[in-house]
C-alpha positions as CSV (number, residue, x, y, z in Angstrom):
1,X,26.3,-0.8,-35.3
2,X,23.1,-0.3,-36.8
3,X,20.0,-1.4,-35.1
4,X,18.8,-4.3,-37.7
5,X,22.4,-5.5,-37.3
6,X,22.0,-5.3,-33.4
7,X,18.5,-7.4,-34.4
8,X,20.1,-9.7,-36.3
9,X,22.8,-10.7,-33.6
10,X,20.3,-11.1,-30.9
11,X,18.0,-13.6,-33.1
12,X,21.1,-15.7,-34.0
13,X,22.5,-15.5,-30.4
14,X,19.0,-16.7,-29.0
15,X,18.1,-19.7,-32.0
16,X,21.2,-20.4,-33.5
17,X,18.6,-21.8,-36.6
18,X,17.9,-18.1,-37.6
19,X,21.0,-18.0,-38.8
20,X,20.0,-20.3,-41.5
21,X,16.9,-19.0,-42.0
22,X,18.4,-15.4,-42.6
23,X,20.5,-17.0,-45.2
24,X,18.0,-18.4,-47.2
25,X,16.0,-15.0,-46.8
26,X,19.5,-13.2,-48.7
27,X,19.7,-16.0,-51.0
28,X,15.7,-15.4,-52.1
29,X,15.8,-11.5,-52.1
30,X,18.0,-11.1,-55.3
31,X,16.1,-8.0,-55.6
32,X,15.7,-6.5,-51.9
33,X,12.3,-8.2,-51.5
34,X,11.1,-11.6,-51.0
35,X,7.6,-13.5,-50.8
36,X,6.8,-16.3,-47.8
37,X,5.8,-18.8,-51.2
38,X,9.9,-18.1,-52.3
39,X,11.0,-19.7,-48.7
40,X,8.6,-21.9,-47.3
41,X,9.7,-24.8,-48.0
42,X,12.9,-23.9,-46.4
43,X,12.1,-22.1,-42.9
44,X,9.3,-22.3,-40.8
45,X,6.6,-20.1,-40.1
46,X,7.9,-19.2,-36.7
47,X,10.6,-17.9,-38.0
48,X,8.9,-16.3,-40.9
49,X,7.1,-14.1,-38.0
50,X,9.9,-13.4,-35.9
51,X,12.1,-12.0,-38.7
52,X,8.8,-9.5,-39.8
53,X,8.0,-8.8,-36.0
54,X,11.8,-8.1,-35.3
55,X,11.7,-5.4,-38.7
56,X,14.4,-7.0,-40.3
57,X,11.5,-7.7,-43.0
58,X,9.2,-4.9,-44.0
59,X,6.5,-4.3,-46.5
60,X,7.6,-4.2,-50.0
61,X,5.9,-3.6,-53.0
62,X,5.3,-7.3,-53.9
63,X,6.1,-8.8,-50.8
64,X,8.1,-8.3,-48.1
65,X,11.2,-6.0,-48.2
66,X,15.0,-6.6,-46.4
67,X,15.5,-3.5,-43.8
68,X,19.0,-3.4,-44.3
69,X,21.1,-5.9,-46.9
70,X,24.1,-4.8,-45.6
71,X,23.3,-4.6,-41.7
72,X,21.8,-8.1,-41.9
73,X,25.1,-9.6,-43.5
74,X,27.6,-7.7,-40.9
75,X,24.7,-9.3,-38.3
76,X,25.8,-13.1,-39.5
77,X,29.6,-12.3,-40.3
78,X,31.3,-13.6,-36.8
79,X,30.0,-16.9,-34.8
80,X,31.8,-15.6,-31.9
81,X,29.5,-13.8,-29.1
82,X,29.4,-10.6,-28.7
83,X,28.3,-9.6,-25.1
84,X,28.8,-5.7,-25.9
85,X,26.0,-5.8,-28.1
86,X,22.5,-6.4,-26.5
87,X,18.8,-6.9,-27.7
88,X,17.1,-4.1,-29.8
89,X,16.0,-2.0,-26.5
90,X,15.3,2.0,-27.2
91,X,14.5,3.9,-23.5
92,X,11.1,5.1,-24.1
93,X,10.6,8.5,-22.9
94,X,9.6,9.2,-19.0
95,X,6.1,10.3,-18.7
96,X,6.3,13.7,-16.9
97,X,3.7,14.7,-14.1
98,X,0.9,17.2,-15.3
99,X,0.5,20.0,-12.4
100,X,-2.6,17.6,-11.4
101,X,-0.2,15.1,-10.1
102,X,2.0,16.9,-8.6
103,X,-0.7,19.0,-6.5
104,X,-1.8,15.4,-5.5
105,X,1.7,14.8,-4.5
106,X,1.9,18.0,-2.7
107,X,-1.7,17.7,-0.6
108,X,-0.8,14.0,-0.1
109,X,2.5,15.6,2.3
110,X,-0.2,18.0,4.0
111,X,-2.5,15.3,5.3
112,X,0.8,13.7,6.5
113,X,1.2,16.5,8.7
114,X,-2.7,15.2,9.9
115,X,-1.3,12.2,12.1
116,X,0.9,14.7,14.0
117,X,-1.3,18.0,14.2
118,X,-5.0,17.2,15.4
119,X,-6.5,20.2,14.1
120,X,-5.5,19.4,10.6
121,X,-6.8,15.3,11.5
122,X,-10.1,16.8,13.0
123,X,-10.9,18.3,9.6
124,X,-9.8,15.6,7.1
125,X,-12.0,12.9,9.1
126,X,-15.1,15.0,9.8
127,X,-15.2,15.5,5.8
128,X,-14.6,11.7,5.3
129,X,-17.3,10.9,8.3
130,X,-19.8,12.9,5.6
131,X,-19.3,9.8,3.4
132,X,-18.7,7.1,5.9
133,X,-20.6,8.2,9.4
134,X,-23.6,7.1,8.0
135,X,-22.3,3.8,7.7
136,X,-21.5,3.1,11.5
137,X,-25.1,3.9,13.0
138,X,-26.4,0.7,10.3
139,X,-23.4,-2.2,10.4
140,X,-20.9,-3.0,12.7
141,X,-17.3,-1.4,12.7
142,X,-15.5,-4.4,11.1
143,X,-17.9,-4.2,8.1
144,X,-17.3,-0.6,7.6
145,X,-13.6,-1.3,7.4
146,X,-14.3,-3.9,5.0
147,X,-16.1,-0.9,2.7
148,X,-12.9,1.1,2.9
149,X,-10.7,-1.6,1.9
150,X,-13.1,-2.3,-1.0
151,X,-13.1,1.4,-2.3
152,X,-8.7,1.3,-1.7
153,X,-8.5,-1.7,-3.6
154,X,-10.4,-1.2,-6.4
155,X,-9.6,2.5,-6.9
156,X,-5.8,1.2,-6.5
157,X,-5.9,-1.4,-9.1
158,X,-7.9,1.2,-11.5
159,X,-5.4,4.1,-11.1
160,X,-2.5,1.6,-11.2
161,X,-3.8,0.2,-14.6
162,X,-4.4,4.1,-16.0
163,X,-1.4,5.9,-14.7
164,X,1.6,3.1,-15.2
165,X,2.7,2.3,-18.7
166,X,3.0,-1.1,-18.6
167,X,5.0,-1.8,-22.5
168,X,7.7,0.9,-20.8
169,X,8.0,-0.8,-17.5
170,X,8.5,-4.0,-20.1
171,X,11.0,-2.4,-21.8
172,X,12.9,-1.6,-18.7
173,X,12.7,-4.7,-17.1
174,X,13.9,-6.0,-20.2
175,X,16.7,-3.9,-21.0
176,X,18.1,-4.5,-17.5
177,X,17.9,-8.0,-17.9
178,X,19.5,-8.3,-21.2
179,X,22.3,-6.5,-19.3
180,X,22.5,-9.0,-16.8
181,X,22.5,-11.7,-18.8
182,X,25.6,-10.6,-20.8
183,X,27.8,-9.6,-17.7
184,X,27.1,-13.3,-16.4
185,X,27.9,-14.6,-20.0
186,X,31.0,-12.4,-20.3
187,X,32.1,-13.3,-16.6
188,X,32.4,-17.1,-17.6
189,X,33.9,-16.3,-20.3
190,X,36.7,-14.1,-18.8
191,X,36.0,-11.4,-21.3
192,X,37.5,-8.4,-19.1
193,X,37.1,-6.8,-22.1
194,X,33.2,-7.3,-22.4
195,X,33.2,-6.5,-18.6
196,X,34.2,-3.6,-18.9
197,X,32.2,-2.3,-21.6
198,X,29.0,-3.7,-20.5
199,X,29.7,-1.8,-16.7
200,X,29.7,1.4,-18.9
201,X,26.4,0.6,-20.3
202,X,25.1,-0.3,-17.3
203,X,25.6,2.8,-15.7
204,X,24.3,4.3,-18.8
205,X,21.0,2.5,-18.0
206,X,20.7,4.1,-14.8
207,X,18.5,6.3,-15.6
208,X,16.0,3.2,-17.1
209,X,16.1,3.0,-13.0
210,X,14.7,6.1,-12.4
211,X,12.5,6.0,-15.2
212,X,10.6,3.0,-13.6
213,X,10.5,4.5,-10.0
214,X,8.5,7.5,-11.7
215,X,6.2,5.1,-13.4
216,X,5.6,3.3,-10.4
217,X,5.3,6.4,-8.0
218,X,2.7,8.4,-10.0
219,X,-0.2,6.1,-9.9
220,X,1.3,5.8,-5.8
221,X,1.1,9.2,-5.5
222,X,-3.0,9.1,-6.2
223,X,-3.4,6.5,-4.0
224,X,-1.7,8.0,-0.7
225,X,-3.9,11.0,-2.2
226,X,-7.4,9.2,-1.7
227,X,-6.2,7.1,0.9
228,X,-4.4,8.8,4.0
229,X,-7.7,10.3,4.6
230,X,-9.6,7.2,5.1
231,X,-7.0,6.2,7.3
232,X,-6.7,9.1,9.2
233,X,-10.9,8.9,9.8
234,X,-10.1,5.6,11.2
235,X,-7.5,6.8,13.6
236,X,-9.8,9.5,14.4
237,X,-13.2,6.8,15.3
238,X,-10.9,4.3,17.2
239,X,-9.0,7.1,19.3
240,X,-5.6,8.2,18.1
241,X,-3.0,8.1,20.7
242,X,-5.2,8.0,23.7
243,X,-7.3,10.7,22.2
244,X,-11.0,9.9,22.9
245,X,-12.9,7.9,20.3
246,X,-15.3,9.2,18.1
247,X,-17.7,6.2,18.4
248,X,-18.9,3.2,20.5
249,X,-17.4,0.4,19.4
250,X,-18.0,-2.8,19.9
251,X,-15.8,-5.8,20.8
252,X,-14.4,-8.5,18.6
253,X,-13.5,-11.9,18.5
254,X,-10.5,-12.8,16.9
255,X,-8.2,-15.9,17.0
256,X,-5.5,-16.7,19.8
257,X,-6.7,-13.4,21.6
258,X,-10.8,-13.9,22.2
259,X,-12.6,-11.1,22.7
260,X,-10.6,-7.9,22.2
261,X,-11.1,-4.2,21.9
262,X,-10.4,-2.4,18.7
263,X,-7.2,-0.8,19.8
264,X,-5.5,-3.8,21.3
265,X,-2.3,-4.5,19.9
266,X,-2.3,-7.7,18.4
267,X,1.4,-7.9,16.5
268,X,3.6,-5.7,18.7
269,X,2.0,-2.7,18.7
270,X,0.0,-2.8,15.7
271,X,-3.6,-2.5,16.5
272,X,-6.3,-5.2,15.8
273,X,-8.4,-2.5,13.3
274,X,-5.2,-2.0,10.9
275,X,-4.3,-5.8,10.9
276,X,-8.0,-6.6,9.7
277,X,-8.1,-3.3,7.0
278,X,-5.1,-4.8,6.0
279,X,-6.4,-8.5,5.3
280,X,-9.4,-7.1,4.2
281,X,-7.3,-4.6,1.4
282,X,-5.1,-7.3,0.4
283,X,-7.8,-9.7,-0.3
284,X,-10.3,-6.9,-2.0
285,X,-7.4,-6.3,-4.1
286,X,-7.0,-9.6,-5.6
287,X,-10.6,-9.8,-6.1
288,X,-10.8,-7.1,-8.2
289,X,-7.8,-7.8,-10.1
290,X,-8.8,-11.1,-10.8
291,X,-12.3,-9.6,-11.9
292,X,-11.3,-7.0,-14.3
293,X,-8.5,-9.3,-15.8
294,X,-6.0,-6.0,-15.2
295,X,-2.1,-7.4,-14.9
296,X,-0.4,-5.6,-12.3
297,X,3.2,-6.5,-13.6
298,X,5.6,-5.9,-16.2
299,X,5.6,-8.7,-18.5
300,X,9.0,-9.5,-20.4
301,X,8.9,-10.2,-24.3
């Protein structure tokens, strides 16, 4: 099955009217091309579009060329569905990691080793109190955390908006979806038949699964990479495991509890400093996504 045949299917499954509209198109294109004056009086604009944006029109000479005569025809033979036969979806190809990201990926698994190993946390968060030490002899400790989870949410958003292809996590998404909605289709239809040839697919399109965990796990990757330290300099001020704290800190006051020390548990044994870094990162995060207008999500065509 050729792809503008393939096209053609999943236009007339979705608006059974483009079937008519495709036949007027054949009717006008006695000589493989027709003009939007030939067939406007017939079919609307909207369907003009969708015919050029799906390529089943291209540019002609004079007007606007048919991709395929013959595929478009063998596209509008049968009215009955055909479930083996999805949307026009080609698996775009994986982005591969330069040796940059995967040396992030590899120190990001050494300063793991930094909430175990206290010589290796000693010398991650003395290099990170360069940059944020100065900042706790001028504003109390729960503002400092609020800087950190300013710099990790905006520097998240930024690498998440430069590293992850969104139009290939659409295509994904998409392609899984048409999937889905042709096994349920074919499953109310009792078409075994259709079953069984769309599980094949399916597991064809496994690796569209894997192709979406690397998109998402390479702009993750540089996150963990500029983040773990900033966490690990936090564990290091506030005391890590009963190990002495870096710095005075002060009390707080926060709902239900009063007046508590930083390194109270608060939700089990989550500590009161991660539960506000975490507000405070969720919030910044929105913020900044809201400012820069950047969509953090696949959207579906």
């Amino acid at each position: 099955m050729s792809k503008v045949e393939r096209r053609v299917r999943s236009l007339v499954q979705e608006d059974g009217e483009m079937r008519d509209a495709l036949e007027v198109v054949l009717d006008h294109a006695g000589d493989g091309e027709v003009q939007w004056v030939d067939v406007r009086d017939e079919i609307s604009s909207g369907q003009w579009g969708r015919l050029i944006e799906k390529e089943i029109l291209v540019d002609g000479e004079s007007g606007f060329a048919l991709a395929d005569r013959e595929g478009i025809e063998a596209g509008l033979e049968t009215d009955d569905a055909d479930y083996t036969s999805g949307g026009d979806f080609e698996t775009p190809e994986t982005t591969s990691w330069s040796k940059w990201d995967k040396l992030a990926a590899l120190s990001t698994v050494g300063f793991f080793v930094g909430y175990a190993f206290a010589p290796v946390r000693n010398v991650i968060a003395g290099a990170i109190d360069l940059v944020f030490g100065p900042l706790m002899n001028v504003v109390p400790f729960y503002v400092v955390i609020m800087v950190v989870a300013l710099a990790t949410g905006l520097y998240s958003t930024l690498l998440r908006a430069g590293l992850m292809d969104m139009d290939k996590m659409s295509v994904y998404q998409d392609r899984m979806k048409d999937i889905q909605q042709r096994r349920k289709e074919a499953k109310e239809n009792d078409d075994q038949e259709a079953l069984d040839a769309i599980q094949e697919e399916q597991m064809e399109a496994m690796g569209d699964q894997l192709g979406m965990f690397k998109e998402q796990f390479r702009p993750m990757v540089w996150i963990m990479f500029l983040t773990i330290p900033a966490f690990l300099w936090m564990f290091w001020v506030v005391g890590y495991r009963g190990a002495e704290a870096q710095y005075t800190l002060e009390t707080i006051v926060i709902p239900f509890a009063g007046t508590v020390e930083w390194t109270t548990g608060v939700i089990g044994p989550i500590q009161v400093w991660i539960v506000w870094y975490f507000f405070c990162s969720m919030a910044f995060t929105q913020i900044v996504q809201k400012s820069l207008n950047i969509q953090m999500s696949p959207t579906s065509s």
